[in-house]
Residue, then its C-alpha position, 0 to 999 in steps of 0.5 A: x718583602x719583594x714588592x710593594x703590597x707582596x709579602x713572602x710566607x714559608x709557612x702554609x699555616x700561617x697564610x691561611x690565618x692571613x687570610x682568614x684575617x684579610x677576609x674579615x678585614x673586608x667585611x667590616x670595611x664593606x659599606x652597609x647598603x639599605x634595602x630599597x622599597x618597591x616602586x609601583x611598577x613592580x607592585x603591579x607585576x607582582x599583583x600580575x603575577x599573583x593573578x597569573x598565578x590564580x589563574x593558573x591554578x583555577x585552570x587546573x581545578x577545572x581541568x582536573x573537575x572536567x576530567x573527573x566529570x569525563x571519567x564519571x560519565x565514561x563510567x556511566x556509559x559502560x555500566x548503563x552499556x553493560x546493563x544493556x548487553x546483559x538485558x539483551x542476553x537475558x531476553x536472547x536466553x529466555x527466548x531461545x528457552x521458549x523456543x525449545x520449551x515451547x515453539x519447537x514441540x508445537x511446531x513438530x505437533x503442527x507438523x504431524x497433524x498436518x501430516x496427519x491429515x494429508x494422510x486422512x484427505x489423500x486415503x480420502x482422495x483414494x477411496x472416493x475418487x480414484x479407485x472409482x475412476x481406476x474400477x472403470x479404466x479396469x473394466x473397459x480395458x479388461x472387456x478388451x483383448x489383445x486380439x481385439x485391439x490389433x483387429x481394430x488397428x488393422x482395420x483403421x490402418x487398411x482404410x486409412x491406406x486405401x483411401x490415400x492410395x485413391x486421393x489426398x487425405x485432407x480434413x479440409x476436402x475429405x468427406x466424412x462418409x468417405x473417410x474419419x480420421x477421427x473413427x479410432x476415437x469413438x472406440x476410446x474408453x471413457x469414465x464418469x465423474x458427475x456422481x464422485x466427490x472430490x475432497x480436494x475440492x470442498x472449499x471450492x464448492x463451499x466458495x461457490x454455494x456461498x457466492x450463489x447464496x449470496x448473489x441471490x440475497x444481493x440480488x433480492x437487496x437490488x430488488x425495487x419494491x412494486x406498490x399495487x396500482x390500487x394503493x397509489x391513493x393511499x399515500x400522499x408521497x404518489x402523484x395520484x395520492x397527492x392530487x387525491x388528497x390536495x384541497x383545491x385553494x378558495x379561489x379569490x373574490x376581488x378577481x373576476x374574468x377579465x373583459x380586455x379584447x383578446x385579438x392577437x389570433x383572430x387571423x384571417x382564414x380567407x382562400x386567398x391567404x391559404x393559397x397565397x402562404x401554401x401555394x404549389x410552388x413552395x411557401x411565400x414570404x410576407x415581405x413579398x406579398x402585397x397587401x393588396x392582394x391578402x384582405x383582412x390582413x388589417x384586422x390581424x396586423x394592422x395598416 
């Protein structure tokens, strides 16, 4: 031994059963400790804990339940926006198959019968109205010759410098004996249209046969009927009819003919009040008459 508590050993084997001895020497030597029960305090963070715990869990329930609900929805909107889309390609599809089955060989037929009978109204036009206006330019032009027009133009151009040579030429002073300006005019051909009818204006003339029509029957709706004069006592609703047809009322026998004198007009009539209220110098006021001079006027307004 080198030192109190220190053994030398020179054999690995035997220190490891030394200390495999030491090691169970320790533990039964070690005291055995009870175990302490739980003061309250901890039983209230556990009971906390637990809590915490179920809550925990019941958030993420309903985060899973919320999310499930949000999926089921998204869901939902793409079939019911698929639905849509498809619904709308179908009625796109259809549509564009009437279209081409339908609109589009009736608007090509609209459009030949509206040809059609451009065609029909301008030979129409033509037959009616302009080969009848182009027969009378043709036969005006064709009675003339050339020869004929320039002797004329001549004519007109000598006498338009003659009389400029003499004086001024003016529409204001000229005299139309001396000179027309406007005598190549009465030379120029001229056609007739009061016999022709234009058939691009029948709906104008329908229009205005229409409106005549019914101008007249406005005109006879405005019209007061007139009753013959000898037919006025026929109805009560005249004045002749009602005075006519009116009994005159029974007239009552406790009133007679009332016998107070009425004496508010028995004025003096005398020359003197004539001469005084007319006199030649104008009318006279009463209040500057004296009565004196006007007798009787007691009898009208008293004293």
């Amino acid at each position: 031994m080198d030192a109190e508590g220190q053994v030398r050993v020179y054999s690995s084997k035997l220190l490891e059963e030394l200390i495999a001895d030491d090691k169970e020497d320790e533990q039964d030597l070690a005291p055995v400790r009870k175990k302490k029960k739980g003061s309250q305090l901890s039983r209230a963070a556990k009971r906390m804990l637990e809590k915490r715990e179920q809550m925990r869990q019941q958030d993420e329930r309903q985060q899973l339940e919320i999310h499930k609900r949000f999926e089921e929805t998204r869901q939902k909107i793409e079939q019911e926006e698929e639905r849509r889309f498809q619904r709308q390609m179908e009625t796109v599809e259809n549509t564009m198959d009437f279209l081409d089955t339908r609109v589009r060989p009736m608007l090509a037929l609209t459009q030949e019968t509206k040809l059609r009978k451009k065609k029909e109204l301008f030979d129409e036009w033509s037959h009616e109205v302009y080969e009848p206006i182009y027969g009378q330019i043709a036969n005006h032009l064709g009675s003339l010759t050339s020869e004929e027009i320039g002797a004329r133009k001549r004519a007109l151009f000598n006498e338009f410098i003659k009389t400029s040579n003499q004086k001024r030429v003016f529409r204001d002073i000229v005299k139309e004996e001396d000179y027309d300006p406007l005598k190549a005019h009465r030379h120029a051909g001229k056609y007739k249209t009061r016999h022709l009818k234009d058939p691009l204006k029948k709906n104008h003339a329908a229009a205005a046969a229409e409106a005549a029509i019914q101008q007249k029957d406005e005109a006879k709706d405005k019209t007061r009927l007139m009753m013959a004069i000898p037919s006025w006592s026929r109805f009560n609703d005249t004045t002749v009819g009602r005075l006519e047809h009116k009994k005159l009322p029974i007239p009552d026998k406790r009133y007679g003919p009332g016998n107070m004198g009425q004496d508010q007009y028995n004025v003096s009539k005398c020359q003197h009040l004539v001469k005084a209220e007319f006199f030649a110098g104008g009318k006279k006021s009463f209040a500057k008459m004296q009565k004196s001079n006007l007798p009787g006027l007691s009898t009208a307004w008293g004293t």
